[in-house]
Structures are given as structure tokens and as C-alpha cells.
Biopython code that builds the backbone (N, CA, C, O; Angstrom):
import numpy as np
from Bio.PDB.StructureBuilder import StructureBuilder

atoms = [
    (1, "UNK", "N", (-4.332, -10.074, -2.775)),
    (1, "UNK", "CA", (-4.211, -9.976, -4.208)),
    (1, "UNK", "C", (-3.414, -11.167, -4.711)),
    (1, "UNK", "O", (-2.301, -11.529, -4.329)),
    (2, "UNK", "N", (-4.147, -11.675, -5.584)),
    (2, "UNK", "CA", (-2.835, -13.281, -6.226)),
    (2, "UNK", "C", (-1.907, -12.240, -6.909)),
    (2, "UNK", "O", (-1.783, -11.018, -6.828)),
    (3, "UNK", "N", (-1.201, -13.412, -7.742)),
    (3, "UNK", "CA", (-0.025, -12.956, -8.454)),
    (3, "UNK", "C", (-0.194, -12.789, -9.903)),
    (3, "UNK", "O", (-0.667, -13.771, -10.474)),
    (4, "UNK", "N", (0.129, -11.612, -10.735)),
    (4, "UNK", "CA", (-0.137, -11.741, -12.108)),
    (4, "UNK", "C", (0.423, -12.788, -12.667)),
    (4, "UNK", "O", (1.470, -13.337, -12.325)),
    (5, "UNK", "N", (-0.639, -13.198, -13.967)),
    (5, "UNK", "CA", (-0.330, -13.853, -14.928)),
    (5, "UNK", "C", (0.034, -13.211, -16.160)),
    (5, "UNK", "O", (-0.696, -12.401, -16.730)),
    (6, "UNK", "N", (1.233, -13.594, -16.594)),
    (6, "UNK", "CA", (1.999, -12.822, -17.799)),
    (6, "UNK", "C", (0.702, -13.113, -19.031)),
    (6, "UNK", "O", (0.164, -12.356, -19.838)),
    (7, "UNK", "N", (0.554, -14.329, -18.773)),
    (7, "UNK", "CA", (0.050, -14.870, -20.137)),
    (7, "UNK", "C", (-1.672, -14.239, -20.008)),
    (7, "UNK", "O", (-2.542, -14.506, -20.838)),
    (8, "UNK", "N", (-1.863, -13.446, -18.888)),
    (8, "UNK", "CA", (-3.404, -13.039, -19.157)),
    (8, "UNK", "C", (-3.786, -11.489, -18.896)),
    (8, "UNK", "O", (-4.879, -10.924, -18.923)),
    (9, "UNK", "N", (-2.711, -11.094, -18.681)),
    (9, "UNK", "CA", (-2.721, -9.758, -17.207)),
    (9, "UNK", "C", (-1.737, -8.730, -17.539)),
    (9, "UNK", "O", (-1.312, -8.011, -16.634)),
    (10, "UNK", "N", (-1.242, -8.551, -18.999)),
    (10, "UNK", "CA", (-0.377, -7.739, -19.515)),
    (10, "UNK", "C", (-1.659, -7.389, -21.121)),
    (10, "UNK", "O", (-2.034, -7.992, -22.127)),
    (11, "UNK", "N", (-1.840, -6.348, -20.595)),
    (11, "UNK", "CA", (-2.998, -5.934, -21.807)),
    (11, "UNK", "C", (-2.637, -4.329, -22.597)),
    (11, "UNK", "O", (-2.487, -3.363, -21.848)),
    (12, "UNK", "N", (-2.543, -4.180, -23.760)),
    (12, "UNK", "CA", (-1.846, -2.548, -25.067)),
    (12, "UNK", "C", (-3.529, -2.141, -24.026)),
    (12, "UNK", "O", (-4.534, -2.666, -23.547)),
    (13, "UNK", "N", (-2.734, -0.696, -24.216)),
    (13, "UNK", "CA", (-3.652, 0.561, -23.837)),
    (13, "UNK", "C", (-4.893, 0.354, -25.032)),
    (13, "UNK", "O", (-6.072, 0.410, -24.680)),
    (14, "UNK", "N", (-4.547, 0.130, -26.347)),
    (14, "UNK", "CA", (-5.605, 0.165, -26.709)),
    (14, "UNK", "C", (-6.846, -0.928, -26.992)),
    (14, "UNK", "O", (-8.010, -0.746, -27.350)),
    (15, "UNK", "N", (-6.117, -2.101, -26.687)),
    (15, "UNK", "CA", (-7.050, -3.421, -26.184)),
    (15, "UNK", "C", (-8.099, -2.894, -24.530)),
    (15, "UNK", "O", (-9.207, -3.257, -24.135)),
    (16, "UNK", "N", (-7.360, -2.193, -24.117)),
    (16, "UNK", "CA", (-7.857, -1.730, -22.474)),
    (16, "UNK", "C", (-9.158, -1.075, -22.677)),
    (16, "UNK", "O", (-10.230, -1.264, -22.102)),
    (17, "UNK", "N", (-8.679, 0.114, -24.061)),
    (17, "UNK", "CA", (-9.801, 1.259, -24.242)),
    (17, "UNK", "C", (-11.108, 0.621, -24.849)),
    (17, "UNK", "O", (-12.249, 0.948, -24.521)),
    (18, "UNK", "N", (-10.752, -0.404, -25.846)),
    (18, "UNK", "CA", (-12.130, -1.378, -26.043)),
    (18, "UNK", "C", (-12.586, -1.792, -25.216)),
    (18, "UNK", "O", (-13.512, -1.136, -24.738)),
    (19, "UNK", "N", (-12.248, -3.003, -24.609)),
    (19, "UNK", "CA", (-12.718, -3.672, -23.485)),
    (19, "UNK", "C", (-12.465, -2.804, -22.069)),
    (19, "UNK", "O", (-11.883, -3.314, -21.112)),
    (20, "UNK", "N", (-12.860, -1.742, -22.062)),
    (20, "UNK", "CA", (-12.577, -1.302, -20.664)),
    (20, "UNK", "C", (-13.158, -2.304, -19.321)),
    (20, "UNK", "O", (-12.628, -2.953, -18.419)),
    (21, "UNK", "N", (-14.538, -2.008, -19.772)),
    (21, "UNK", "CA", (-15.487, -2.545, -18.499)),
    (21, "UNK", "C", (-15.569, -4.419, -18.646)),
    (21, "UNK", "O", (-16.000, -5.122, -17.732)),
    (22, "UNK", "N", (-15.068, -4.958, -19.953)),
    (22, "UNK", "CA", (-14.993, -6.599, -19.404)),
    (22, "UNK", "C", (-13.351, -6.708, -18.661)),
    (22, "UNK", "O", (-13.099, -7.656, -17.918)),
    (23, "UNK", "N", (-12.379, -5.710, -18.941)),
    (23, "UNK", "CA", (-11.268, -5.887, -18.198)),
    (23, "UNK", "C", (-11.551, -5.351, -16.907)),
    (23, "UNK", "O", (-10.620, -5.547, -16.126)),
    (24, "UNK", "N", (-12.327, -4.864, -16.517)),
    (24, "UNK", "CA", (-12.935, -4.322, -15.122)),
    (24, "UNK", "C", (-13.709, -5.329, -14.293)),
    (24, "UNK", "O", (-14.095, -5.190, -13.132)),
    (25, "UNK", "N", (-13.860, -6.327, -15.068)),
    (25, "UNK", "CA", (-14.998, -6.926, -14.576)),
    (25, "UNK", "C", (-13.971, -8.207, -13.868)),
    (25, "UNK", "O", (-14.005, -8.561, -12.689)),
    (26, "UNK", "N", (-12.980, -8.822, -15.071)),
    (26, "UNK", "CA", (-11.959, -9.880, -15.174)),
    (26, "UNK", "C", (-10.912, -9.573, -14.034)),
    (26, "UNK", "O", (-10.300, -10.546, -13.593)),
    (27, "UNK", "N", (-10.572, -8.027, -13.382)),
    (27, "UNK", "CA", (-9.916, -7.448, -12.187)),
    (27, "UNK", "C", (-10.805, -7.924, -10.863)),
    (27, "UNK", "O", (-10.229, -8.388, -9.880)),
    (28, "UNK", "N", (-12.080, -7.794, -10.904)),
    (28, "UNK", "CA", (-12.853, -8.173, -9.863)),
    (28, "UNK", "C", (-12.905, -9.901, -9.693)),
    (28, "UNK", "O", (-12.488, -10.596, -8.766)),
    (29, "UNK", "N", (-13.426, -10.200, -10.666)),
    (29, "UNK", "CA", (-13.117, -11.890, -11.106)),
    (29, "UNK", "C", (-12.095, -12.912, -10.397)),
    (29, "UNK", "O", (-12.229, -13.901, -9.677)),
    (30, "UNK", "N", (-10.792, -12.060, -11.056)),
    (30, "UNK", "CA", (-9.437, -12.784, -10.796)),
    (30, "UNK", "C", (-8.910, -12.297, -9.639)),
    (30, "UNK", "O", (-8.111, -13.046, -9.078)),
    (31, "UNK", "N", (-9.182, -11.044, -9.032)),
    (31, "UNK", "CA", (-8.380, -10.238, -8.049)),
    (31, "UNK", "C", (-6.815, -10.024, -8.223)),
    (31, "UNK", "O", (-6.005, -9.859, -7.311)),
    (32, "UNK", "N", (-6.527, -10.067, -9.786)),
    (32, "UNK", "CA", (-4.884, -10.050, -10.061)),
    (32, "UNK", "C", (-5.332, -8.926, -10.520)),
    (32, "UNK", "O", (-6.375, -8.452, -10.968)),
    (33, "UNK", "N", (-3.203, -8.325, -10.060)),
    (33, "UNK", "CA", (-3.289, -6.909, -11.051)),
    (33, "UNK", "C", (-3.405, -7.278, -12.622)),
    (33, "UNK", "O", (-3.260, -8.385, -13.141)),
    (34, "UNK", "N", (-3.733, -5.939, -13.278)),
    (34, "UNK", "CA", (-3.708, -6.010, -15.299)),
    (34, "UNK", "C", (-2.625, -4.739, -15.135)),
    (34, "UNK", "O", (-2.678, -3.707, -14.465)),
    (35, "UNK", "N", (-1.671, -5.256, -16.005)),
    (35, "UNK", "CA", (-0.646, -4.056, -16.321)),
    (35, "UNK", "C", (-1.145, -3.808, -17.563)),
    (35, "UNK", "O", (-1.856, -4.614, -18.163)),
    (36, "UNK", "N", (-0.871, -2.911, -17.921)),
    (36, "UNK", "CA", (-1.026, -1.885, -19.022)),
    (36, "UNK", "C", (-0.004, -1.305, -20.110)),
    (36, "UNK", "O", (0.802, -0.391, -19.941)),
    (37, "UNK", "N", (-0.157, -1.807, -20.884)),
    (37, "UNK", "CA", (1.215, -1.179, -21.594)),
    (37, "UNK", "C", (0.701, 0.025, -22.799)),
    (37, "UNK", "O", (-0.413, 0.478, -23.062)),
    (38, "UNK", "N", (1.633, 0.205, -23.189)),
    (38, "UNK", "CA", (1.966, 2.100, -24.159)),
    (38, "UNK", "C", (3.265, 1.680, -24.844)),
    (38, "UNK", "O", (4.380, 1.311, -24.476)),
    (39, "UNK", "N", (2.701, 1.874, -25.882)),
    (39, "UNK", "CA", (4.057, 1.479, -26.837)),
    (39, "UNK", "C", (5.033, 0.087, -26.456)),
    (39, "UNK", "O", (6.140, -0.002, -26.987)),
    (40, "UNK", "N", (4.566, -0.948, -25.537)),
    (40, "UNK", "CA", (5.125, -1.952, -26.046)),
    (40, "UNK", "C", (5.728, -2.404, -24.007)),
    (40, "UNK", "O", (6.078, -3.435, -23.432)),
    (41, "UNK", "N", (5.543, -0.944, -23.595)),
    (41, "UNK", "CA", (6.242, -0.506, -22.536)),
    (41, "UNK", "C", (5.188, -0.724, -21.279)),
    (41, "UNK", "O", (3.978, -0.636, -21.490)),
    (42, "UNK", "N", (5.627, -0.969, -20.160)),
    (42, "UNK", "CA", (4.465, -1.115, -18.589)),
    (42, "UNK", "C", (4.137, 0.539, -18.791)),
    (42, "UNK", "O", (5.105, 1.276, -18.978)),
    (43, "UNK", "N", (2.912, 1.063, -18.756)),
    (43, "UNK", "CA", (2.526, 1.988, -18.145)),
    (43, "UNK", "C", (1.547, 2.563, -17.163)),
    (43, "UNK", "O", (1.431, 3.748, -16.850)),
    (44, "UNK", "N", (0.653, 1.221, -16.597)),
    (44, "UNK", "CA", (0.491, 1.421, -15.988)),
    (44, "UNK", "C", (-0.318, 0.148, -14.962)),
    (44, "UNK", "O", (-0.566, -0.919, -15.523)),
    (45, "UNK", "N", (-0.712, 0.319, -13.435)),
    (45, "UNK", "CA", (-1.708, -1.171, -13.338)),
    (45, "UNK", "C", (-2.567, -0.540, -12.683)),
    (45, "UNK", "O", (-2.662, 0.577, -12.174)),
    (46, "UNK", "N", (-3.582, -2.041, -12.846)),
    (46, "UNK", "CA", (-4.765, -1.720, -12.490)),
    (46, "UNK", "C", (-5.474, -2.350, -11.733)),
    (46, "UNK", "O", (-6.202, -3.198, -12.249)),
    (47, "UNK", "N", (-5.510, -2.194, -10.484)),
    (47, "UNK", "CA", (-5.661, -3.075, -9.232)),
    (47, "UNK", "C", (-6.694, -2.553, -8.608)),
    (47, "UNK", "O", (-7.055, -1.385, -8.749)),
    (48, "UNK", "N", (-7.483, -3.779, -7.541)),
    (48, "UNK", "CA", (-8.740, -3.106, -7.045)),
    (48, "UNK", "C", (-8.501, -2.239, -5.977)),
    (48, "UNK", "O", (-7.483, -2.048, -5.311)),
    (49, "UNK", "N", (-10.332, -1.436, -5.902)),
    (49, "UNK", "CA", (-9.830, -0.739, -4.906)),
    (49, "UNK", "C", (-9.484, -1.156, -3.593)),
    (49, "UNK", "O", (-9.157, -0.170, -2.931)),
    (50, "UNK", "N", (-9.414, -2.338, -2.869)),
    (50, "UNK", "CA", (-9.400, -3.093, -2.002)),
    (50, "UNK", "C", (-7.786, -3.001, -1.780)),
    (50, "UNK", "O", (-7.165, -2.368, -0.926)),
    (51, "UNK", "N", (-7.297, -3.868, -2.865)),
    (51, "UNK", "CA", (-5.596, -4.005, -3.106)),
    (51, "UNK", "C", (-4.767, -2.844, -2.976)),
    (51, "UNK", "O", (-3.631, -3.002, -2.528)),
    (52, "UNK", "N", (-5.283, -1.352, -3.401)),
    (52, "UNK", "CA", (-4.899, -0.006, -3.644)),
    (52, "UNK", "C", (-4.491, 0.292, -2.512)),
    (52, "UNK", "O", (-3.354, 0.644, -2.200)),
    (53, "UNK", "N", (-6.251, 0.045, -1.241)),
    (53, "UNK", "CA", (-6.068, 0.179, 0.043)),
    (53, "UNK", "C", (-5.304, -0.294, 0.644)),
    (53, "UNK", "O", (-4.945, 0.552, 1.463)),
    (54, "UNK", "N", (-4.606, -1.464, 0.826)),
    (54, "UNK", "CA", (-4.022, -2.704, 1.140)),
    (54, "UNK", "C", (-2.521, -1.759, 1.455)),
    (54, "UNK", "O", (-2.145, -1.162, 2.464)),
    (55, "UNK", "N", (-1.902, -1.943, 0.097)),
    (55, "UNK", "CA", (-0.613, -0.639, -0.022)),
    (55, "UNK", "C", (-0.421, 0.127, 0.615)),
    (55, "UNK", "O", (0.433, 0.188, 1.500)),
    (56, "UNK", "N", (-1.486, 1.179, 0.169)),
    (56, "UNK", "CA", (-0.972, 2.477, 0.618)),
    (56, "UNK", "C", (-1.224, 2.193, 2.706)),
    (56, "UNK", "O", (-0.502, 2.751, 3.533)),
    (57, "UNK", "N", (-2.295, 1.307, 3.042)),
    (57, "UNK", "CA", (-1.643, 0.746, 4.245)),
    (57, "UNK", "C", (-0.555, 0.618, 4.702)),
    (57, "UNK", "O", (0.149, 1.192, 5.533)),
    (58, "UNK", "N", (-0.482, -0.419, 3.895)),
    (58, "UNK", "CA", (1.313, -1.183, 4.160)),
    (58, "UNK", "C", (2.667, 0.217, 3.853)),
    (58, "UNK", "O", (3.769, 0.162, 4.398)),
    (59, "UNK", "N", (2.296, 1.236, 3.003)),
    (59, "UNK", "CA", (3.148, 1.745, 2.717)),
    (59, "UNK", "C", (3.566, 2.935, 4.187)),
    (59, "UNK", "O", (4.726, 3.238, 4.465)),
    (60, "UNK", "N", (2.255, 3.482, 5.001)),
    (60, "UNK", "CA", (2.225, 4.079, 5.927)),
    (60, "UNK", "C", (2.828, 3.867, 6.881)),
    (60, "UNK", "O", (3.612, 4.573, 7.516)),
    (61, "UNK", "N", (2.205, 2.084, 7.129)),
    (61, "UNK", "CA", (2.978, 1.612, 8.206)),
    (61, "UNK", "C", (4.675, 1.478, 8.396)),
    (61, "UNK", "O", (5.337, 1.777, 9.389)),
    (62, "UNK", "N", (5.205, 0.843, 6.906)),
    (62, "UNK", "CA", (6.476, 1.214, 6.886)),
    (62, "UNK", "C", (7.276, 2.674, 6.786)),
    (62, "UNK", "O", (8.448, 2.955, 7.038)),
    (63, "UNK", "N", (6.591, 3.174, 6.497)),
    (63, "UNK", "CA", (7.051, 4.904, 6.968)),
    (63, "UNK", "C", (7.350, 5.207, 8.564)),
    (63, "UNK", "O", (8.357, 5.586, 9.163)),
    (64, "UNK", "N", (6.260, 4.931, 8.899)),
    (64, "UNK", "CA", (5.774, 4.971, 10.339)),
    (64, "UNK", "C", (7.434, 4.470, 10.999)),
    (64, "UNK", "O", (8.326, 5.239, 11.356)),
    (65, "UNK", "N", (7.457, 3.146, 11.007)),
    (65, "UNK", "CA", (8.446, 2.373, 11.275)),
    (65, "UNK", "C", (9.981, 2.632, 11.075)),
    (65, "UNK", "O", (10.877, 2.393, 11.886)),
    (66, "UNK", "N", (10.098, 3.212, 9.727)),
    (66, "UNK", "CA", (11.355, 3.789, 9.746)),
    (66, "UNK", "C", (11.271, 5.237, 10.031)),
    (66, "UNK", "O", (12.396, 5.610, 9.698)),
    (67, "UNK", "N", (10.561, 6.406, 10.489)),
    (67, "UNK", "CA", (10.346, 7.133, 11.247)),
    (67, "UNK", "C", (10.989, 6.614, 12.857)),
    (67, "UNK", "O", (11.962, 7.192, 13.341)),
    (68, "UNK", "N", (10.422, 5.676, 13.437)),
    (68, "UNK", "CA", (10.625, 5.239, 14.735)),
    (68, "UNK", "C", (12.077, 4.468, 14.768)),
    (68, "UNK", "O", (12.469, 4.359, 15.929)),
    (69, "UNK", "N", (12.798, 4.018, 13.993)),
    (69, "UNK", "CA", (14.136, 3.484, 13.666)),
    (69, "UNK", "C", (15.049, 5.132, 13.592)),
    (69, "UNK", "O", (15.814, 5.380, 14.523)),
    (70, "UNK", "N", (14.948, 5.784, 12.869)),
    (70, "UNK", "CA", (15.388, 7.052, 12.589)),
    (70, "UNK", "C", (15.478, 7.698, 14.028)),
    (70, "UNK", "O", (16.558, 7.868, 14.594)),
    (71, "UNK", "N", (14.393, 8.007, 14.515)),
    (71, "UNK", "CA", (14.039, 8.109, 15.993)),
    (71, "UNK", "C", (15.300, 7.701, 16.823)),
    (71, "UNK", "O", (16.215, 8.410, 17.243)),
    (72, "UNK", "N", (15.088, 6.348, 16.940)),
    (72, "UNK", "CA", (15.860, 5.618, 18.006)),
    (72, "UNK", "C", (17.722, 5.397, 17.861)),
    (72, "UNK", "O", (18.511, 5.139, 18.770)),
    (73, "UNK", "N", (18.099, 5.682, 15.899)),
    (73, "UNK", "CA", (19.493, 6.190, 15.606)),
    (73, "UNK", "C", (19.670, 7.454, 15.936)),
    (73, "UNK", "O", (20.775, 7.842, 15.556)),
    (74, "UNK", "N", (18.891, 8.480, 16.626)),
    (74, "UNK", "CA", (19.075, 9.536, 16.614)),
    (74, "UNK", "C", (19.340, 10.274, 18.241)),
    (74, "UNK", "O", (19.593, 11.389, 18.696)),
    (75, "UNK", "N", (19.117, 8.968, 18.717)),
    (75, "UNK", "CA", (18.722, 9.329, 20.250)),
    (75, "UNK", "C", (17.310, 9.755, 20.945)),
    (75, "UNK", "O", (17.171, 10.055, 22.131)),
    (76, "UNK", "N", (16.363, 9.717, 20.014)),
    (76, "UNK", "CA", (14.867, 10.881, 20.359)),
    (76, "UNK", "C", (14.293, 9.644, 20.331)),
    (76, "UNK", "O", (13.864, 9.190, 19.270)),
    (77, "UNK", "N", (14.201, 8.789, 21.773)),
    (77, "UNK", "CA", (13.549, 8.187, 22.460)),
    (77, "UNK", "C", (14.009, 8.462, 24.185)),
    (77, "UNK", "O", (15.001, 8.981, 24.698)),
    (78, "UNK", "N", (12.839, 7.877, 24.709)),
    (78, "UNK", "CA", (12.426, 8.009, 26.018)),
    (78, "UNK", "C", (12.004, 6.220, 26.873)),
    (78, "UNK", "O", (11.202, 5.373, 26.481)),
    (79, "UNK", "N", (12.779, 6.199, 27.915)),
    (79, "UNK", "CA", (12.592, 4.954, 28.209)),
    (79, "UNK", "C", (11.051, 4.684, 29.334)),
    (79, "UNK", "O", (10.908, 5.553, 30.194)),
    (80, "UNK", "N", (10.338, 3.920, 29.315)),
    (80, "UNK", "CA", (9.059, 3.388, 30.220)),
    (80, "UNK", "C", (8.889, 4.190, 31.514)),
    (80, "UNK", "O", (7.923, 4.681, 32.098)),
    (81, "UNK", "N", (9.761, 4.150, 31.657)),
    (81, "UNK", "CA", (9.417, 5.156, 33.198)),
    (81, "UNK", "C", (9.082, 6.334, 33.218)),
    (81, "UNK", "O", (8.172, 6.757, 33.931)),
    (82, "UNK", "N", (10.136, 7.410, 32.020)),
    (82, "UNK", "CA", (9.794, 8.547, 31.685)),
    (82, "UNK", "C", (8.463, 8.703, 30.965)),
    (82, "UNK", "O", (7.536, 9.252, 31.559)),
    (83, "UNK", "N", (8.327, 8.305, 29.863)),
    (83, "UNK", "CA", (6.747, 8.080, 28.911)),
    (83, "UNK", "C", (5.833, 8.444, 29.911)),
    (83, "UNK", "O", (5.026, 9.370, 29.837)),
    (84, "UNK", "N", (6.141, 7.003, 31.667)),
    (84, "UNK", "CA", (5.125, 7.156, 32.058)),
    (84, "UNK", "C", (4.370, 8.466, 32.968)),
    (84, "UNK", "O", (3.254, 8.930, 33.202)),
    (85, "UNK", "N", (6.054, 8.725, 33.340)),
    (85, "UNK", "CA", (5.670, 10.433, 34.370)),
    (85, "UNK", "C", (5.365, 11.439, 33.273)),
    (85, "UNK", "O", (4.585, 12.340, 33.582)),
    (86, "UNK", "N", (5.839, 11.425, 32.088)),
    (86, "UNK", "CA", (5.039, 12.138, 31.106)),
    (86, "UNK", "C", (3.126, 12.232, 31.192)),
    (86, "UNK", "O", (2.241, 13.000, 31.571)),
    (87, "UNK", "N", (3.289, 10.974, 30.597)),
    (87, "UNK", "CA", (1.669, 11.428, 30.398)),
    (87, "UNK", "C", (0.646, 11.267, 32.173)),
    (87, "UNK", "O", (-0.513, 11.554, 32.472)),
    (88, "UNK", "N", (1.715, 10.726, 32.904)),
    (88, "UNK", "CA", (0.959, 10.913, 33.781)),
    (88, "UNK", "C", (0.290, 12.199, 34.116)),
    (88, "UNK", "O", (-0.870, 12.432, 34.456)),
    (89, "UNK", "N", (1.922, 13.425, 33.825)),
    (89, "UNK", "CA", (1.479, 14.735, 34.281)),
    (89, "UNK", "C", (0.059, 15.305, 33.326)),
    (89, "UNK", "O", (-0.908, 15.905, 33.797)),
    (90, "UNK", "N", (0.199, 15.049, 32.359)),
    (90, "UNK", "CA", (-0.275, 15.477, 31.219)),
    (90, "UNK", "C", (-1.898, 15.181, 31.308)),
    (90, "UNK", "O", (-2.879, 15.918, 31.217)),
    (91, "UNK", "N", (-1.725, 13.717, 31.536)),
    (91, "UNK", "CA", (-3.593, 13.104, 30.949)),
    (91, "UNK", "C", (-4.070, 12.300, 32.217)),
    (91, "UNK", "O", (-4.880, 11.374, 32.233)),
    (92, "UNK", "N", (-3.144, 13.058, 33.657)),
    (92, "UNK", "CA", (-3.219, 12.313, 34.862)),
    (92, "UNK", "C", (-3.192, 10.696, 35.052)),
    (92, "UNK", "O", (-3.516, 10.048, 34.057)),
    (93, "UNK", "N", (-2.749, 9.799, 36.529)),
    (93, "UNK", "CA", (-2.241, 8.639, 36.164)),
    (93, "UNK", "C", (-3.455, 7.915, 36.225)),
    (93, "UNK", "O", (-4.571, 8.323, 36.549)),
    (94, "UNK", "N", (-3.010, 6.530, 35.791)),
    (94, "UNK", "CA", (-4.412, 5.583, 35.198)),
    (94, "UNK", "C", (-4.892, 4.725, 36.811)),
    (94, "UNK", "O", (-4.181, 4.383, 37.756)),
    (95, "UNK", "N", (-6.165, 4.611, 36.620)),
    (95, "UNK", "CA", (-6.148, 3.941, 38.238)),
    (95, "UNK", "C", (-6.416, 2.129, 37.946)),
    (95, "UNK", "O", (-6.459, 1.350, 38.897)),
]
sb = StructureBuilder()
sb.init_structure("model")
sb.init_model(0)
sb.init_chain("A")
sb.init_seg("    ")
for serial, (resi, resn, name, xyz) in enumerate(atoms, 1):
    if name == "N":
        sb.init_residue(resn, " ", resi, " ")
    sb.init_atom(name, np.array(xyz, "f"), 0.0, 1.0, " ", f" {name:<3s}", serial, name[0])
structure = sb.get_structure()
């Protein structure tokens, strides 16, 4: 996703509701977000579905990650050797 442009990419809710589908079109075009404003105010953006995906990716993975940090301040890890007699018992060993 590039980076918004103030001067093109900050559009009133009700400029949006006219032009819906050429500002739909100008999102695909440019691949920048369009923020949205309401009374003067950000309310909302509007990014592709590509970029949406992108996030909520990125947002998982960093969950994920501080999950596994949390983990490892907590003591609830297991070192290579154990893991491995684990799943050995479990999913038998690899040949």
C-alpha cells in the first residue's frame, strides 16, 4: 500500500456518497488509503481488499509473537530435546 496523500486522499462523507464508485475506482488506481471524514473529523478509511488482508495478517502474526514472548516471561517453554521426546511419543520419531 503507498502512503496517503493529504492533498488527494482525505474526502467529507458526503463527497464519498456522490462519488462512491469513482472513489472506488481511484482506491484501486492509486492503491492509497481514502480517509473519510464526518463533521470535519477522520471517520473512517478505505483501503483495498488486498491491504485489509495485509493487516489483519500482520496483526495475527504480532499477536502470535507476543503470545510466545509472554510464554517465555512466564516460564511455559520447553527446550529442543524435550519438544523432541514429546512429539516423538506422540506422532512417533521421524526417520
Amino acid at each position: 500500500m503507498k502512503p496517503l496523500q493529504v492533498s488527494s486522499d482525505i474526502l467529507a462523507i458526503g463527497d464519498f456518497k456522490a462519488r462512491a464508485s469513482q472513489v472506488v475506482r481511484q482506491l484501486r488506481d492509486s492503491q492509497r488509503p481514502i480517509v473519510i471524514t464526518q463533521n470535519g473529523k477522520p471517520a473512517a478509511v478505505l483501503v483495498t481488499p488486498e491491504a485489509y488482508d495485509r493487516f489483519a495478517a500482520h496483526q495475527l502474526f504480532a499477536e502470535a509473537v507476543n503470545h510466545g514472548l509472554e510464554d517465555v516471561a512466564a516460564g511455559r517453554v520447553i527446550d529442543d530435546d524435550n519438544l523432541t521426546a514429546v512429539l516423538d511419543r506422540e506422532f512417533g520419531p521421524l526417520s
